[in-house]
C-alpha positions in Angstrom: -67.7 12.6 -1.7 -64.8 11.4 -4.5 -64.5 15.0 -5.1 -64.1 16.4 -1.5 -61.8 13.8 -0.6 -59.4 14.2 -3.6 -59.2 18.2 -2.9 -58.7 17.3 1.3 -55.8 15.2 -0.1 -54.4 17.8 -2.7 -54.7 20.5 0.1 -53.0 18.1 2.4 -49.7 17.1 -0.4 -49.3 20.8 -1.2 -49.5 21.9 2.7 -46.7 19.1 3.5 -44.5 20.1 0.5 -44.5 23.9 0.9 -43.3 22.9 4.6 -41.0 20.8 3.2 -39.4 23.1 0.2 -39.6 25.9 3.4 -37.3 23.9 5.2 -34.7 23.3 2.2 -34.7 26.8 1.5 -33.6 28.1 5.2 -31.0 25.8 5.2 -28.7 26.2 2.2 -29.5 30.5 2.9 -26.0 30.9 4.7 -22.5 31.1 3.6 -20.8 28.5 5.9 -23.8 25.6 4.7 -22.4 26.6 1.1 -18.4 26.2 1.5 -17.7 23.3 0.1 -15.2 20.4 2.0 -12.0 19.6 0.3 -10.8 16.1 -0.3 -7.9 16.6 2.1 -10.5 17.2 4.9 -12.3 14.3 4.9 -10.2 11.5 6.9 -8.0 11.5 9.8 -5.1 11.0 7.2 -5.4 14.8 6.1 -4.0 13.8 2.7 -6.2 13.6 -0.7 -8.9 10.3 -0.6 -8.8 10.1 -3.9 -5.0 9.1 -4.0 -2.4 6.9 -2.0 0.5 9.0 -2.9 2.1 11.0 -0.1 -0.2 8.9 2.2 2.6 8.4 5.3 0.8 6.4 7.8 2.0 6.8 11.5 4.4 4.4 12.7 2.7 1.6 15.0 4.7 -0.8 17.2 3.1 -4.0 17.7 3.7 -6.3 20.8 7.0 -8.9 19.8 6.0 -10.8 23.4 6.4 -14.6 22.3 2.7 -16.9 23.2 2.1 -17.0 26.7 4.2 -14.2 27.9 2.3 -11.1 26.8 -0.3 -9.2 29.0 -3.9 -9.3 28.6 -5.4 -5.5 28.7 -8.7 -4.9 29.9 -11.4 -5.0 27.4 -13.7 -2.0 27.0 -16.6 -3.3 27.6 -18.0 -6.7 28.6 -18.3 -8.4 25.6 -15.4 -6.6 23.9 -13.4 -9.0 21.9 -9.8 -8.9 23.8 -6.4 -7.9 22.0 -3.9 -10.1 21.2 -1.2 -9.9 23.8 1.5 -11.7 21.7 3.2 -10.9 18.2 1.1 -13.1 15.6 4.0 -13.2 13.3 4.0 -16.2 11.7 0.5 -16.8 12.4 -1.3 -15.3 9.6 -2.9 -15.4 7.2 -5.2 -17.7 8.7 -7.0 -19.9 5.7 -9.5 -22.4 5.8 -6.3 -25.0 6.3 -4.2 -23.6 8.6 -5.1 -21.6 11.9 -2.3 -21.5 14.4 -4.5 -19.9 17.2 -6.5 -23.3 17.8 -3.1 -25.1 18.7 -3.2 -23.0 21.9 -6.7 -21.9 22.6 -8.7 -24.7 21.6 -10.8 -25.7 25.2 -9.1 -29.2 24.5 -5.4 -27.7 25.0 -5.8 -23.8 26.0 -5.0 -25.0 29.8 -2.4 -27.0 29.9 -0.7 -24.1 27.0 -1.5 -21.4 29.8 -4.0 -20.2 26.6 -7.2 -18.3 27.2 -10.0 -20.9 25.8 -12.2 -20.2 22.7 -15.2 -19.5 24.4 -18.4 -21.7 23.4 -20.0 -19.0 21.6 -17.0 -19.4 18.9 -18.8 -23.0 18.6 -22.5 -22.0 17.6 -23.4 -21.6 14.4 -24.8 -17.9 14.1 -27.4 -18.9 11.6 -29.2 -21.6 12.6 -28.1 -21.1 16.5 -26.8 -25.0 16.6 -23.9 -25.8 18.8 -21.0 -27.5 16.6 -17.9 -29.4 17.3 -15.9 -27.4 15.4 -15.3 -23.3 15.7 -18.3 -21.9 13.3 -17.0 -20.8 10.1 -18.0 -16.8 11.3 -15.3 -17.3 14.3 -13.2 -19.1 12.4 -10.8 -16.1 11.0 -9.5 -14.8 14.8 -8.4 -11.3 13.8 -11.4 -10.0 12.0 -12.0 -9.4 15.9 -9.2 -10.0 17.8 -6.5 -7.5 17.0 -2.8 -7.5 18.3 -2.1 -5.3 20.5 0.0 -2.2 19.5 1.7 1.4 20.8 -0.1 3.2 18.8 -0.8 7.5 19.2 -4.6 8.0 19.2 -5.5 9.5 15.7 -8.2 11.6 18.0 -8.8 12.9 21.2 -10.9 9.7 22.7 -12.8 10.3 26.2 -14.5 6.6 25.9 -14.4 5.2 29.1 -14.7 1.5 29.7 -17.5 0.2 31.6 -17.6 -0.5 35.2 
């Protein structure tokens, strides 16, 4: 029984493995699977990854609308972090002293600043799911999300569409 079952096993490994090595064969046969990519080919910046020299970086305006007079674009989707409509020079870095963005859009002050609040999910801490007092440390750096808004060219064709 020992004996039949170790050969129905071998017959089994050797059956799945000549499928396999089958497979690897057909598909490094052709020419075009071959051709190797060049360095310069692999990122958007079509210059050498392997460098930073001769890397020119397209130019991107950002938004120099003071607080409260920028324009909030639609998000993408619905839970989409928004962009920042307003320049946040002088507002970074943020460090675990200083973060300008609560002055505004803390729930305490964001209305009477004309801010959009800190929604309460900011306030739970994604670990243990407990809601805090304070911003949980996760939330706590704004722009690791929220980005400022900018006139920037599309590095590729997009066709994303938001959702309705």
């Amino acid at each position: 029984m020992k004996k039949q079952l170790f050969y129905s096993l071998t017959s089994f490994f050797l059956v799945v493995m000549s499928i396999y090595f089958v497979g690897c064969a057909s598909q490094g046969g052709s020419e075009s699977s071959s051709k190797a990519i060049s360095d310069k080919e692999l990122g958007l910046r079509k210059a050498d990854v392997t460098t930073e020299q001769k890397v020119n970086l397209p130019p991107v305006k950002y938004t120099e609308e003071s607080p409260g007079t920028g324009k909030l674009l639609p998000t993408s989707y619905p839970t989409a972090p928004p962009q920042i409509p307003h320049t946040v020079e002088g507002f970074l870095p943020i460090t675990k002293d200083n973060n300008a963005c609560l002055n505004c859009h803390s729930p305490e002050v964001a209305k009477d600043m004309g801010a959009v609040p800190i929604p309460e999910s900011h306030f739970i801490d994604p670990r243990t799911g407990k809601k805090l007092d304070h911003v949980a440390g996760a939330r706590f750096v704004c722009v690791t999300c929220h980005t400022p808004q900018a006139n920037a060219k599309p590095l590729v064709q997009n066709t994303f569409k938001p959702a309705q």
